[in-house]
mmJSON file of the N, C-alpha and C atoms, coordinates in Angstrom:
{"data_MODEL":{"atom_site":{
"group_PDB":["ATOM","ATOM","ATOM","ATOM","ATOM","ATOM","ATOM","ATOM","ATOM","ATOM","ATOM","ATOM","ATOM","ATOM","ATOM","ATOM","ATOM","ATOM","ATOM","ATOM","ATOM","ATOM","ATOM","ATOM","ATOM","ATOM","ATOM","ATOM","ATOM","ATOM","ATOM","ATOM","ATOM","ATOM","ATOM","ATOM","ATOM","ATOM","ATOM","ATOM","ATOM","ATOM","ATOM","ATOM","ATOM","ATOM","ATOM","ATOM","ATOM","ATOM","ATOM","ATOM","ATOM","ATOM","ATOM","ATOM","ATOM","ATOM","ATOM","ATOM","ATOM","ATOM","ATOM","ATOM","ATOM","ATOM","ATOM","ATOM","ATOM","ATOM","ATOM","ATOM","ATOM","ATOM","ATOM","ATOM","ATOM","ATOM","ATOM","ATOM","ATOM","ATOM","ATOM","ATOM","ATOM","ATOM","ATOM","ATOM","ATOM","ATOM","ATOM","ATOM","ATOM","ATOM","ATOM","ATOM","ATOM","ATOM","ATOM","ATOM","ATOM","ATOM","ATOM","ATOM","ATOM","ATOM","ATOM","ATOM","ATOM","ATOM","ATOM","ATOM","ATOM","ATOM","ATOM","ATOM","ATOM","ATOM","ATOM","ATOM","ATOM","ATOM","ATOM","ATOM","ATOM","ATOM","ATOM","ATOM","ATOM","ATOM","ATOM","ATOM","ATOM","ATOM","ATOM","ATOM","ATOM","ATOM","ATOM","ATOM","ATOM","ATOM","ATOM","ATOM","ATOM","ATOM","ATOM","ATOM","ATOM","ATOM","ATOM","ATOM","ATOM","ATOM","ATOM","ATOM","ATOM","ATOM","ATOM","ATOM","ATOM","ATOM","ATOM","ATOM","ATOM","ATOM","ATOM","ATOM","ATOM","ATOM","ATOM","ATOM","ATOM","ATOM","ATOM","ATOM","ATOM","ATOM","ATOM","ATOM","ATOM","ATOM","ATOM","ATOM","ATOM","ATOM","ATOM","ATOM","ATOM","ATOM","ATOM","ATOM","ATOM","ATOM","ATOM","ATOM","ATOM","ATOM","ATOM","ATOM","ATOM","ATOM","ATOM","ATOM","ATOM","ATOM","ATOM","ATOM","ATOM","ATOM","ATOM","ATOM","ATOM","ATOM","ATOM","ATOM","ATOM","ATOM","ATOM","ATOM","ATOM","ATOM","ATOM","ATOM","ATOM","ATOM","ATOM","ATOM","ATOM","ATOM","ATOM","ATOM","ATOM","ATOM","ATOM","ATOM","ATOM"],
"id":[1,2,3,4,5,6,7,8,9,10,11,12,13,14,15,16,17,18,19,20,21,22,23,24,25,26,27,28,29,30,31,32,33,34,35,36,37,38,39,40,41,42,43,44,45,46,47,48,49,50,51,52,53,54,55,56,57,58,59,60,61,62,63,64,65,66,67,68,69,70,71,72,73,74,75,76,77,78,79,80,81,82,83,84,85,86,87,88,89,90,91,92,93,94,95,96,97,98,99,100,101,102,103,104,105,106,107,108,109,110,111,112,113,114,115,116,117,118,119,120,121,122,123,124,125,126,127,128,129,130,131,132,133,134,135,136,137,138,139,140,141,142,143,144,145,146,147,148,149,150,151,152,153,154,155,156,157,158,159,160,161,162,163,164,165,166,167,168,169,170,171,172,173,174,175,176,177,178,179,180,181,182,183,184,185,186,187,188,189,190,191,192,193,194,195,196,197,198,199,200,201,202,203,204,205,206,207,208,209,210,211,212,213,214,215,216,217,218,219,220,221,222,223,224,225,226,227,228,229,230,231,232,233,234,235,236,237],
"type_symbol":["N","C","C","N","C","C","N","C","C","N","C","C","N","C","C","N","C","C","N","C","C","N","C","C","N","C","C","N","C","C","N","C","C","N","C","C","N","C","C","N","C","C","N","C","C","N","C","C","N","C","C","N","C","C","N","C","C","N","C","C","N","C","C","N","C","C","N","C","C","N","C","C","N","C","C","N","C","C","N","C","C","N","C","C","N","C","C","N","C","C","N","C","C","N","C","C","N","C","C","N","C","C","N","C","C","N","C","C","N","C","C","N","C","C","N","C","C","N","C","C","N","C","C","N","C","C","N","C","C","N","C","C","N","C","C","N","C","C","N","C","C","N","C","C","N","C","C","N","C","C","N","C","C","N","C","C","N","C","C","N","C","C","N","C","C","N","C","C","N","C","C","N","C","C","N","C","C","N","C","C","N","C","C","N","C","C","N","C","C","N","C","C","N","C","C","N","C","C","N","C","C","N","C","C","N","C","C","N","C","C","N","C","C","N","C","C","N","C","C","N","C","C","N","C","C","N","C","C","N","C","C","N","C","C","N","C","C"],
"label_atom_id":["N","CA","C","N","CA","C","N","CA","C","N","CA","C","N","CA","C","N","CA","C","N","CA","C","N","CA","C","N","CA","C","N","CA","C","N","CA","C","N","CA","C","N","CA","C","N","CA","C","N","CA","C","N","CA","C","N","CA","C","N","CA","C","N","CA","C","N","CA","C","N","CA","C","N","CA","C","N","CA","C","N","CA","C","N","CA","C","N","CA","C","N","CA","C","N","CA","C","N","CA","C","N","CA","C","N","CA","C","N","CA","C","N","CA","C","N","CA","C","N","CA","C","N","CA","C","N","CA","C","N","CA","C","N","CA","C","N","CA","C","N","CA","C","N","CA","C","N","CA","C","N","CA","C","N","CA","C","N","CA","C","N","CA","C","N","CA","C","N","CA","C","N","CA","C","N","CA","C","N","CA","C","N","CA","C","N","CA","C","N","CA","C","N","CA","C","N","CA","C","N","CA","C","N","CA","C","N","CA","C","N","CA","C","N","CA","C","N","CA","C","N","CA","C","N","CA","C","N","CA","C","N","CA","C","N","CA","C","N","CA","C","N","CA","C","N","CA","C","N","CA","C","N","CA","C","N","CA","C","N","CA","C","N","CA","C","N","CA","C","N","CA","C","N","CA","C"],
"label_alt_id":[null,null,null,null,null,null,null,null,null,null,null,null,null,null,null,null,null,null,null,null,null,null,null,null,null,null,null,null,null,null,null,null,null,null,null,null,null,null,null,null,null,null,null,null,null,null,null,null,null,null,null,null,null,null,null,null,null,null,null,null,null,null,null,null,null,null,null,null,null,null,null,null,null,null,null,null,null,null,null,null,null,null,null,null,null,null,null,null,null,null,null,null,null,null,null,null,null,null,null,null,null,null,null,null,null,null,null,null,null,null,null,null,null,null,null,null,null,null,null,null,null,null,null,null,null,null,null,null,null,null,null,null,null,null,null,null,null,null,null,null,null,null,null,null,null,null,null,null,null,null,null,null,null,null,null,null,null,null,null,null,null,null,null,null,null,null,null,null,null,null,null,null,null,null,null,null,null,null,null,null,null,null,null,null,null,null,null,null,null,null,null,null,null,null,null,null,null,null,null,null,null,null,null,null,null,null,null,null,null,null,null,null,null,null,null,null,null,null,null,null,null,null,null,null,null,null,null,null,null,null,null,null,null,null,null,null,null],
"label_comp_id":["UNK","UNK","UNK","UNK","UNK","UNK","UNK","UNK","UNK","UNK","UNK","UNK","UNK","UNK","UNK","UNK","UNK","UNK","UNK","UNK","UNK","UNK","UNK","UNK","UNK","UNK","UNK","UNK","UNK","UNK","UNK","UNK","UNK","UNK","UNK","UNK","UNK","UNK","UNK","UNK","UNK","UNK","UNK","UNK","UNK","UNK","UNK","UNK","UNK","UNK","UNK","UNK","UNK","UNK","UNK","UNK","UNK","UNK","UNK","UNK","UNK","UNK","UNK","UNK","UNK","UNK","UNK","UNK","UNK","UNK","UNK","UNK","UNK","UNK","UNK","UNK","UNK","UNK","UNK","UNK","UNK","UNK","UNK","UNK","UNK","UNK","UNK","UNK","UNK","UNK","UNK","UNK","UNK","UNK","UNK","UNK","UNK","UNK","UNK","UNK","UNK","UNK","UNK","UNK","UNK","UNK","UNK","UNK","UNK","UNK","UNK","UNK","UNK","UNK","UNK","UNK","UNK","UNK","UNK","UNK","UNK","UNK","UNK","UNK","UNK","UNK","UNK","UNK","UNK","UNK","UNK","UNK","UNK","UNK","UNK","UNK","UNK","UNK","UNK","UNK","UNK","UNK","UNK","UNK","UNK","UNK","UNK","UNK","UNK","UNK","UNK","UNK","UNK","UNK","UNK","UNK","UNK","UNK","UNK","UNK","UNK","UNK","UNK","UNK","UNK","UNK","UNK","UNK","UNK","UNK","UNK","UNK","UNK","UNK","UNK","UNK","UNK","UNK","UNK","UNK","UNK","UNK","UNK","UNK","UNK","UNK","UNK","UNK","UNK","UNK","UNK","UNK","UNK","UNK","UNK","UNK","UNK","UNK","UNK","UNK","UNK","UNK","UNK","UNK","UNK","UNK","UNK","UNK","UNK","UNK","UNK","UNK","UNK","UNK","UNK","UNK","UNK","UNK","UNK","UNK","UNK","UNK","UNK","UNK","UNK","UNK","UNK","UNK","UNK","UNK","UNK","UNK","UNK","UNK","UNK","UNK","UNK"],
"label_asym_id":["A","A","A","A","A","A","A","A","A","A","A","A","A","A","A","A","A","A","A","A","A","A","A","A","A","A","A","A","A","A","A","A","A","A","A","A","A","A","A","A","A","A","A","A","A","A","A","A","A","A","A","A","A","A","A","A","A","A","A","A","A","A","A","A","A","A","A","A","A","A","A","A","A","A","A","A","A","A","A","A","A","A","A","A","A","A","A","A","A","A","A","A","A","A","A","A","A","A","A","A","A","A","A","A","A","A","A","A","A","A","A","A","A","A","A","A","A","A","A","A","A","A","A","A","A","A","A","A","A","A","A","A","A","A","A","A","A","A","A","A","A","A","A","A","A","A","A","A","A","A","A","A","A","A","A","A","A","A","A","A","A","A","A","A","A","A","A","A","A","A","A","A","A","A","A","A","A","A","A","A","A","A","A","A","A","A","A","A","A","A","A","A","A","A","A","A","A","A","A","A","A","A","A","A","A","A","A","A","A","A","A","A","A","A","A","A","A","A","A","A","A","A","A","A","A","A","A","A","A","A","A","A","A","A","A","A","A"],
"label_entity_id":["1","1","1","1","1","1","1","1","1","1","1","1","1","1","1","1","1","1","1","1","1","1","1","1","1","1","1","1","1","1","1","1","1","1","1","1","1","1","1","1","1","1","1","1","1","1","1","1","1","1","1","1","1","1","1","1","1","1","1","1","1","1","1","1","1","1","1","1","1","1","1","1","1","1","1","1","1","1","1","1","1","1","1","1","1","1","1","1","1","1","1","1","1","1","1","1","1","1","1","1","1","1","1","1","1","1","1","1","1","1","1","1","1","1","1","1","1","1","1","1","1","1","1","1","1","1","1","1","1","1","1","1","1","1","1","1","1","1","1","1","1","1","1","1","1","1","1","1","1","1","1","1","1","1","1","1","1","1","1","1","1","1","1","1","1","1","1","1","1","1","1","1","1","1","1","1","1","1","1","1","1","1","1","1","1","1","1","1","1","1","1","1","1","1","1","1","1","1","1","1","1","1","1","1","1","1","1","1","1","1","1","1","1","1","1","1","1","1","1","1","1","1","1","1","1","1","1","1","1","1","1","1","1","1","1","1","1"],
"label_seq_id":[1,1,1,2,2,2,3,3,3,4,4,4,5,5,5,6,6,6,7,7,7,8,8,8,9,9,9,10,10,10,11,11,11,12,12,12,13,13,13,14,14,14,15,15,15,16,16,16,17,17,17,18,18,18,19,19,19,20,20,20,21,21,21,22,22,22,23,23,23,24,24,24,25,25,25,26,26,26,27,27,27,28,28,28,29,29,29,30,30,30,31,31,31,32,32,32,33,33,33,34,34,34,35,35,35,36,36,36,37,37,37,38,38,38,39,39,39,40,40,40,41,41,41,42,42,42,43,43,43,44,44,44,45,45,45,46,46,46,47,47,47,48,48,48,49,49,49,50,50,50,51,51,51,52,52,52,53,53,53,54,54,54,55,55,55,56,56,56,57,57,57,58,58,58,59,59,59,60,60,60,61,61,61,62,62,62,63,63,63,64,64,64,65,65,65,66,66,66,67,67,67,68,68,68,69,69,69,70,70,70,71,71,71,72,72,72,73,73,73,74,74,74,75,75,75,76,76,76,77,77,77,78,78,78,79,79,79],
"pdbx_PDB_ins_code":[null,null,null,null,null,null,null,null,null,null,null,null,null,null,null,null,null,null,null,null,null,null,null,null,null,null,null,null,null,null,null,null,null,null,null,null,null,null,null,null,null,null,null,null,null,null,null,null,null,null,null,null,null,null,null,null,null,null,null,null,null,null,null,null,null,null,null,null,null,null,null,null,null,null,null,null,null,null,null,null,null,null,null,null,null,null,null,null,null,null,null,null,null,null,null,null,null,null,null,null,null,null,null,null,null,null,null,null,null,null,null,null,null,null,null,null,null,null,null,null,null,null,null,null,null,null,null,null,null,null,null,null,null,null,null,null,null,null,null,null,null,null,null,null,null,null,null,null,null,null,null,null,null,null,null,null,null,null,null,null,null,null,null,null,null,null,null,null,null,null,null,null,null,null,null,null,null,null,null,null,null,null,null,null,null,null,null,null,null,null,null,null,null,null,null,null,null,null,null,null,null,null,null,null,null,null,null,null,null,null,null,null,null,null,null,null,null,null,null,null,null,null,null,null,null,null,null,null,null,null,null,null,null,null,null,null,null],
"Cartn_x":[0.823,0.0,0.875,1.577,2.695,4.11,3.951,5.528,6.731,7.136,8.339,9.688,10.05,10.657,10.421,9.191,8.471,9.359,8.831,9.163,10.602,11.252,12.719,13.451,12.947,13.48,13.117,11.385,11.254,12.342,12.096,13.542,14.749,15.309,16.785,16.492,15.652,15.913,15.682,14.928,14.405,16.159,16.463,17.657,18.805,18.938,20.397,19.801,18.359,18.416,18.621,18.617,18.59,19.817,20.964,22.012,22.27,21.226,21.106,21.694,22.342,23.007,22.366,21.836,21.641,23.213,22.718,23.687,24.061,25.496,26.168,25.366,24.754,24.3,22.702,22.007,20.563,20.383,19.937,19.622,18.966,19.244,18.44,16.935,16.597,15.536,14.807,15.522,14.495,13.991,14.437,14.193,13.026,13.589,12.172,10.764,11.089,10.052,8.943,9.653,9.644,8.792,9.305,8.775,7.234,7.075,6.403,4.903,5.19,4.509,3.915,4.773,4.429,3.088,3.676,2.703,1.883,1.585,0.408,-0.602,-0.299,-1.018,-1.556,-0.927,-1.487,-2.379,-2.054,-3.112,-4.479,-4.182,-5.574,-6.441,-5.617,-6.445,-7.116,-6.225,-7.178,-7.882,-8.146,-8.977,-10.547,-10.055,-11.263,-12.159,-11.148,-11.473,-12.532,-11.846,-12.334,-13.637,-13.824,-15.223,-16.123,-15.811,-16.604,-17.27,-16.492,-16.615,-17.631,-16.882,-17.865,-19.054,-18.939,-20.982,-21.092,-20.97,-21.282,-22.686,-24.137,-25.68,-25.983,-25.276,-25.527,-26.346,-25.841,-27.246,-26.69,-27.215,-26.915,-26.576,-27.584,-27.909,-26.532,-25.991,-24.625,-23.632,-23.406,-22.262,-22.523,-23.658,-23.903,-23.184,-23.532,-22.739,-21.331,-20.789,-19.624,-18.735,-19.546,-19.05,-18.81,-19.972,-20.385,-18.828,-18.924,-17.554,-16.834,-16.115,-14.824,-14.768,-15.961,-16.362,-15.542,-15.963,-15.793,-14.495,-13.857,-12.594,-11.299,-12.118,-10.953,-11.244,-11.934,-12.521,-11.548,-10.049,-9.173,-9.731,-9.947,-9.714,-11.197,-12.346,-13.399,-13.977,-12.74,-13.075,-12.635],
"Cartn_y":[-1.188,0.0,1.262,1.481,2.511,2.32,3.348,3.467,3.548,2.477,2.194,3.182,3.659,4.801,6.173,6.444,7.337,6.944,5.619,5.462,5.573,5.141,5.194,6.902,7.734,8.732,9.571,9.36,9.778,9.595,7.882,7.677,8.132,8.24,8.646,9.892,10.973,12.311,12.331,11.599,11.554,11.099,10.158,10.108,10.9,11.438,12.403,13.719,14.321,15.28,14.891,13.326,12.975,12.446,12.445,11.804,10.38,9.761,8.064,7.465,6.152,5.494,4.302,3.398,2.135,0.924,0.312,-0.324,-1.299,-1.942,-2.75,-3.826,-4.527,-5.921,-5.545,-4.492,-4.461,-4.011,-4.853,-4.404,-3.206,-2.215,-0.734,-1.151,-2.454,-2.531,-3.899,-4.1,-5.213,-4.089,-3.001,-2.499,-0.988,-0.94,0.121,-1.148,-2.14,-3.118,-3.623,-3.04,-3.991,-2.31,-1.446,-0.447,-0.015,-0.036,0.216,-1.121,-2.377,-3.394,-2.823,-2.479,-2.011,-0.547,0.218,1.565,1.136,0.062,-0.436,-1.12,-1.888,-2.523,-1.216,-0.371,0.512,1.602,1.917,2.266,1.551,0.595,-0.409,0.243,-0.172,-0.09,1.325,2.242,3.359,3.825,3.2,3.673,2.927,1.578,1.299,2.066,2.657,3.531,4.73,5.027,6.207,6.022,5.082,4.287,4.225,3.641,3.714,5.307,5.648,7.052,8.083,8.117,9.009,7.929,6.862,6.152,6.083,5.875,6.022,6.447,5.314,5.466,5.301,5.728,5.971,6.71,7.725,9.586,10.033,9.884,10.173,11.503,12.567,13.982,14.79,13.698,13.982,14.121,13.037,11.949,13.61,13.851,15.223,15.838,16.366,17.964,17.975,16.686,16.552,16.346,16.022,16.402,18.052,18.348,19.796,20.5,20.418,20.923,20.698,19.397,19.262,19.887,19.311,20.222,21.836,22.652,24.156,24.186,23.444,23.603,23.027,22.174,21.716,21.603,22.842,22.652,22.087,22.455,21.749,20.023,19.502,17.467,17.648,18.384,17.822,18.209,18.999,19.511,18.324],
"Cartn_z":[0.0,0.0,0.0,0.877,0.873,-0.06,-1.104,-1.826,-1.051,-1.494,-0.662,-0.928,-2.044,-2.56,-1.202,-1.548,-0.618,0.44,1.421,2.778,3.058,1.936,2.002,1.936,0.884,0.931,2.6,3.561,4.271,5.402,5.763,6.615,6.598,5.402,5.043,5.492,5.333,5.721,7.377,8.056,9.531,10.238,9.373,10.086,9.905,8.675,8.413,9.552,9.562,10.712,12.324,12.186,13.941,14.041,12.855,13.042,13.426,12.403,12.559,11.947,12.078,11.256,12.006,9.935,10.365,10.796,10.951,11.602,10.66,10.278,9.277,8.955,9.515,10.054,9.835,9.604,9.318,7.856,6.534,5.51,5.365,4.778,4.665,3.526,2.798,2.184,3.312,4.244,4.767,6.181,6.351,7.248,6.85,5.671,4.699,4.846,4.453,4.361,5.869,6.615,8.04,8.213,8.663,8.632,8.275,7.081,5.853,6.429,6.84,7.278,8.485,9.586,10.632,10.268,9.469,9.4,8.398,7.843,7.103,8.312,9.312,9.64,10.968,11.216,12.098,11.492,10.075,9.247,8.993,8.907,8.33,9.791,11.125,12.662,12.214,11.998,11.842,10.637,10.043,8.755,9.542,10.301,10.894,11.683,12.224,13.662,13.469,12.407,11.345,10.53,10.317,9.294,10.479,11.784,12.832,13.215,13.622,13.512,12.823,11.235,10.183,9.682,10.267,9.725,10.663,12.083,13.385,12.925,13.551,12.982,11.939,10.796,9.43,9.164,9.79,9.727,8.879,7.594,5.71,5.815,7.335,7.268,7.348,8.748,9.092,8.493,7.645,6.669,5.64,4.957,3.793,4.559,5.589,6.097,6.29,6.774,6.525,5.679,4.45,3.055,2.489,2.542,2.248,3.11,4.845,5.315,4.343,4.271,3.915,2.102,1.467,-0.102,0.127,1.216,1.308,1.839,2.645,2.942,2.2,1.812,0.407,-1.057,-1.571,-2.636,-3.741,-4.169,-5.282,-4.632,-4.045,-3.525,-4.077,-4.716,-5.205,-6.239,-7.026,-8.664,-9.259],
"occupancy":[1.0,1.0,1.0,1.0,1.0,1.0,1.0,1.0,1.0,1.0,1.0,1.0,1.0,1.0,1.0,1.0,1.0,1.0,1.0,1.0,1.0,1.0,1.0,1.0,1.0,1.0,1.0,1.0,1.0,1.0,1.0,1.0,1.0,1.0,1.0,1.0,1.0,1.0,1.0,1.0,1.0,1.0,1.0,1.0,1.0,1.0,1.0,1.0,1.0,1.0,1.0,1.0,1.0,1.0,1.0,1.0,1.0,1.0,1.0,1.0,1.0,1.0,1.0,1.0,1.0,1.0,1.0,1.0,1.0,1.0,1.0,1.0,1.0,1.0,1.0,1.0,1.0,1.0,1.0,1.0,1.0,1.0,1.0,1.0,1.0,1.0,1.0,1.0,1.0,1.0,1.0,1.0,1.0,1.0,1.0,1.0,1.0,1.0,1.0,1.0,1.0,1.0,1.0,1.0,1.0,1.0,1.0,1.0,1.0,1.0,1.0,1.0,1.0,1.0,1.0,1.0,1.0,1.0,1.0,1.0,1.0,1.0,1.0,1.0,1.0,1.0,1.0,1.0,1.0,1.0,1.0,1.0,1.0,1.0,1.0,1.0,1.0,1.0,1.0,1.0,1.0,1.0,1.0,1.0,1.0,1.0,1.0,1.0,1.0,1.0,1.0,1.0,1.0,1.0,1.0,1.0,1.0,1.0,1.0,1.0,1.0,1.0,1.0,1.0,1.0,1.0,1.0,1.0,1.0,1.0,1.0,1.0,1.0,1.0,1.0,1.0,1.0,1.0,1.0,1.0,1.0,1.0,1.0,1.0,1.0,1.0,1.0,1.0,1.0,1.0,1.0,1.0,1.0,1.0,1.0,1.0,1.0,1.0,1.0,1.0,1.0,1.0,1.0,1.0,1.0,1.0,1.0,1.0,1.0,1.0,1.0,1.0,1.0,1.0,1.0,1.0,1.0,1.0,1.0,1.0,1.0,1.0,1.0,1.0,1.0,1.0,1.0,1.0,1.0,1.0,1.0,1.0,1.0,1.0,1.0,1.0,1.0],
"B_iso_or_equiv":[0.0,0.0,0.0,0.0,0.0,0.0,0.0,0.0,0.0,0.0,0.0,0.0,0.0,0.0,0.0,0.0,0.0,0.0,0.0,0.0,0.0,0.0,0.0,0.0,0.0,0.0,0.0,0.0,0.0,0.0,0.0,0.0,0.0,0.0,0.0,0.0,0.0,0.0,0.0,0.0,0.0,0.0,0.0,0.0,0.0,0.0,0.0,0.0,0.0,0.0,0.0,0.0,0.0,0.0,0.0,0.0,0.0,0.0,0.0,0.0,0.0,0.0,0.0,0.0,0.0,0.0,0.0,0.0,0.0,0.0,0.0,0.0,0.0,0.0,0.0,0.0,0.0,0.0,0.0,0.0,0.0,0.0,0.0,0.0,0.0,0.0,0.0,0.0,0.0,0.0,0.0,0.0,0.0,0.0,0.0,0.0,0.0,0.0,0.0,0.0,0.0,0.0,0.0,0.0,0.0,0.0,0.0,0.0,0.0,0.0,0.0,0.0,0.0,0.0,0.0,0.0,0.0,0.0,0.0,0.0,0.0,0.0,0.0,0.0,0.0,0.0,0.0,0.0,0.0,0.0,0.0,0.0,0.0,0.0,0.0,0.0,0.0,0.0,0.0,0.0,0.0,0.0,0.0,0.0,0.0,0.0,0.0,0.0,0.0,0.0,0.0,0.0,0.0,0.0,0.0,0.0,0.0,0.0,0.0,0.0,0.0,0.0,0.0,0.0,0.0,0.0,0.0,0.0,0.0,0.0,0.0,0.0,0.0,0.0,0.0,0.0,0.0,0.0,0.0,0.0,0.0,0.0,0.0,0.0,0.0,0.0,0.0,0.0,0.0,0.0,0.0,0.0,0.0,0.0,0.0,0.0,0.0,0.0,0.0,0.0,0.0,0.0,0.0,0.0,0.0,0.0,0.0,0.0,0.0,0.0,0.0,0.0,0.0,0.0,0.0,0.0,0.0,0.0,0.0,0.0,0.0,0.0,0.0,0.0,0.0,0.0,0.0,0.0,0.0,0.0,0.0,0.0,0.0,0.0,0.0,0.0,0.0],
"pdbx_formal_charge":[null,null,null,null,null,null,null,null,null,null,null,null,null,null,null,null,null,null,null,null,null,null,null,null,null,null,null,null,null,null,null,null,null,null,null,null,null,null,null,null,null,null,null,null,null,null,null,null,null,null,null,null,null,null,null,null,null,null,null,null,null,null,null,null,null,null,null,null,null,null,null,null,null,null,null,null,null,null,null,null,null,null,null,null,null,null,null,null,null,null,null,null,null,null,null,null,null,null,null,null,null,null,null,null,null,null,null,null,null,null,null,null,null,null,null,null,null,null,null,null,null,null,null,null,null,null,null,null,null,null,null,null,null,null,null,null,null,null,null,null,null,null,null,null,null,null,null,null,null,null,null,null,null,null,null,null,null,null,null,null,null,null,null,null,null,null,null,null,null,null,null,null,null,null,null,null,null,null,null,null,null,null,null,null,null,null,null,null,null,null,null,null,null,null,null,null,null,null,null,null,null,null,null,null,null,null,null,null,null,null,null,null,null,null,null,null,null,null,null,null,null,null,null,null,null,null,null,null,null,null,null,null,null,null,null,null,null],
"auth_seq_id":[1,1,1,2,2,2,3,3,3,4,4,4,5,5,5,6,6,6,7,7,7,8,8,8,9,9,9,10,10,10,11,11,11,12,12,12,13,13,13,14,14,14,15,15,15,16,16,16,17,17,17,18,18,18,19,19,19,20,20,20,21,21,21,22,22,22,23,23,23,24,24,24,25,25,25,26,26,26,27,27,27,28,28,28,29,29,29,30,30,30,31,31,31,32,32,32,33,33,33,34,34,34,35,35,35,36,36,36,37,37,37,38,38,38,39,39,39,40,40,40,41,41,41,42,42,42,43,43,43,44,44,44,45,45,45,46,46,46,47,47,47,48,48,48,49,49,49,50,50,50,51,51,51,52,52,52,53,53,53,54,54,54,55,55,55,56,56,56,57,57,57,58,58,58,59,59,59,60,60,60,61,61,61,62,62,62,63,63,63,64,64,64,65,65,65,66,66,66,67,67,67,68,68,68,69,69,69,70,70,70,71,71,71,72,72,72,73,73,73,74,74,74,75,75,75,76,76,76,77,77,77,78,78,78,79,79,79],
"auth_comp_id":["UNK","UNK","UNK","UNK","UNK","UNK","UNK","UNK","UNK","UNK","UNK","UNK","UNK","UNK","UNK","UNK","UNK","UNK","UNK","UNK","UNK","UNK","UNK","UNK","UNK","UNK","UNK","UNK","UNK","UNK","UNK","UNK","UNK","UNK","UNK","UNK","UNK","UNK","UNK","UNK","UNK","UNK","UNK","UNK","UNK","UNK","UNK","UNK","UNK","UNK","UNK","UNK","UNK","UNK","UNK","UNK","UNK","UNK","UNK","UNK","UNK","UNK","UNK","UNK","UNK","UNK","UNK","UNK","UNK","UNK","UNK","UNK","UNK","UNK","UNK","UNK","UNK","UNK","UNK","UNK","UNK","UNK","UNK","UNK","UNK","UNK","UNK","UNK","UNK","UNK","UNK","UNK","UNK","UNK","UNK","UNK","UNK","UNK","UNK","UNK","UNK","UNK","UNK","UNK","UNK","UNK","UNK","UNK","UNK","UNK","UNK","UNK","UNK","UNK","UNK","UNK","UNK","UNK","UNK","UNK","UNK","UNK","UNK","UNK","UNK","UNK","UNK","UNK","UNK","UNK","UNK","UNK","UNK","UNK","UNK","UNK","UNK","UNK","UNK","UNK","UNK","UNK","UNK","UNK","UNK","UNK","UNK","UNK","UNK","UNK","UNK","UNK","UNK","UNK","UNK","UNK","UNK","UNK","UNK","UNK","UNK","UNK","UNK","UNK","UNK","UNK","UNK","UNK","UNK","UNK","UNK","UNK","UNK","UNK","UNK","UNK","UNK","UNK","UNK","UNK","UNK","UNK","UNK","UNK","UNK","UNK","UNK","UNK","UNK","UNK","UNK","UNK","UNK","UNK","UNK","UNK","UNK","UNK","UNK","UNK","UNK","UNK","UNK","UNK","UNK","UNK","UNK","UNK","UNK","UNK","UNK","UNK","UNK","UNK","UNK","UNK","UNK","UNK","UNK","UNK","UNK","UNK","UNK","UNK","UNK","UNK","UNK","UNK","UNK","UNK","UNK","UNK","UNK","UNK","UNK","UNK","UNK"],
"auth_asym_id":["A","A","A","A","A","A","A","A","A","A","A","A","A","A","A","A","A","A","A","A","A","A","A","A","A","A","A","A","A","A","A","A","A","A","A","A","A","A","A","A","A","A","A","A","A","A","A","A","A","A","A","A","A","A","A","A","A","A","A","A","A","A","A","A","A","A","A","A","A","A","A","A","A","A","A","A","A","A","A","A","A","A","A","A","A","A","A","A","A","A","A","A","A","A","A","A","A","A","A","A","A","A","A","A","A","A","A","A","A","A","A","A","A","A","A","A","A","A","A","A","A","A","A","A","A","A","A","A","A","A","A","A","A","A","A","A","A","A","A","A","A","A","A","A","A","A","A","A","A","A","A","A","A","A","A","A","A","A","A","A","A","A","A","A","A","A","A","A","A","A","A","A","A","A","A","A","A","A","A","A","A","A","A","A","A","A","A","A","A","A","A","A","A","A","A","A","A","A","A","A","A","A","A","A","A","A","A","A","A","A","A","A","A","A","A","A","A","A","A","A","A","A","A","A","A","A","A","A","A","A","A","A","A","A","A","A","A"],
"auth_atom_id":["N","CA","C","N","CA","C","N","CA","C","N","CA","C","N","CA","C","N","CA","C","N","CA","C","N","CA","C","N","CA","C","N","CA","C","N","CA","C","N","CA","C","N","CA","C","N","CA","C","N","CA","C","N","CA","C","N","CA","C","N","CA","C","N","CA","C","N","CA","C","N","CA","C","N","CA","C","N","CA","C","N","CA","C","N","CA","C","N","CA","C","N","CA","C","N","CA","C","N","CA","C","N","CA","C","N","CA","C","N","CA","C","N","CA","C","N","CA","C","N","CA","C","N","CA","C","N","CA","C","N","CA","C","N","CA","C","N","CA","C","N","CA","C","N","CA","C","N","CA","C","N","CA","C","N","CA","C","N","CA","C","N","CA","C","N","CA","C","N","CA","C","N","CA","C","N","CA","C","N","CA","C","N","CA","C","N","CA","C","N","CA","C","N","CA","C","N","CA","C","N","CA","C","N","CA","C","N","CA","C","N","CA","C","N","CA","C","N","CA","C","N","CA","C","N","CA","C","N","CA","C","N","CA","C","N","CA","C","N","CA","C","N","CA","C","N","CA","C","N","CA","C","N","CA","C","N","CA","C","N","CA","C","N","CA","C","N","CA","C","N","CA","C","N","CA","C"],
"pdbx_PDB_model_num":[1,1,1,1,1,1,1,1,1,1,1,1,1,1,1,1,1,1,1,1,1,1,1,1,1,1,1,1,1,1,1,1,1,1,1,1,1,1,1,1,1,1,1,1,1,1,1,1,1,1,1,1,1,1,1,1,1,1,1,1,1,1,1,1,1,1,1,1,1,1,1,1,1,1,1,1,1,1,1,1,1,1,1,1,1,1,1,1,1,1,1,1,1,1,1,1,1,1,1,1,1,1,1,1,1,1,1,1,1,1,1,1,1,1,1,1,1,1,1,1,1,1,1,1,1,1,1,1,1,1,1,1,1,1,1,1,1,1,1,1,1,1,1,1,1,1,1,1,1,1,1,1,1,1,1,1,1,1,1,1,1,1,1,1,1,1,1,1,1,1,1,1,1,1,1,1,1,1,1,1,1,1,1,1,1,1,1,1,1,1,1,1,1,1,1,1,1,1,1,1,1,1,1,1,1,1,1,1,1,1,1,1,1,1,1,1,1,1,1,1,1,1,1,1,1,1,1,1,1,1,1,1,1,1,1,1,1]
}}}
């Protein structure tokens, strides 16, 4: 689900500002991978969390207005 390119260029910069170095003995693509697994499966938890949430009842009235918000606050994400 997540570009691994992406995850890799993010890490590499998180660590050159925190002054990280992976270590000889840990592959830098089994550890993008391992990573990337980890923040997929804590994503999935919250996309659930989130679905609970915005259908929470399934008040259609609600679910509209909260479209309409987000429509007016992010109008370029719905042209």
């Amino acid at each position: 689900m997540l570009d691994r390119d992406v995850v890799q260029e993010f890490l590499e910069e998180r660590f050159e500002e925190n002054e990280i170095q992976i270590p000889k003995e840990i592959k830098t693509n089994d550890l993008i991978e391992a990573f990337c697994l980890y923040t997929e499966d804590d994503y999935y938890e919250w996309l659930k969390d989130n679905y609970k949430s915005f259908f929470e009842g399934l008040d259609w009235n609600l679910i509209k207005e909260r479209m309409e918000h987000y429509k007016e606050t992010h109008k370029q994400n719905f042209e």
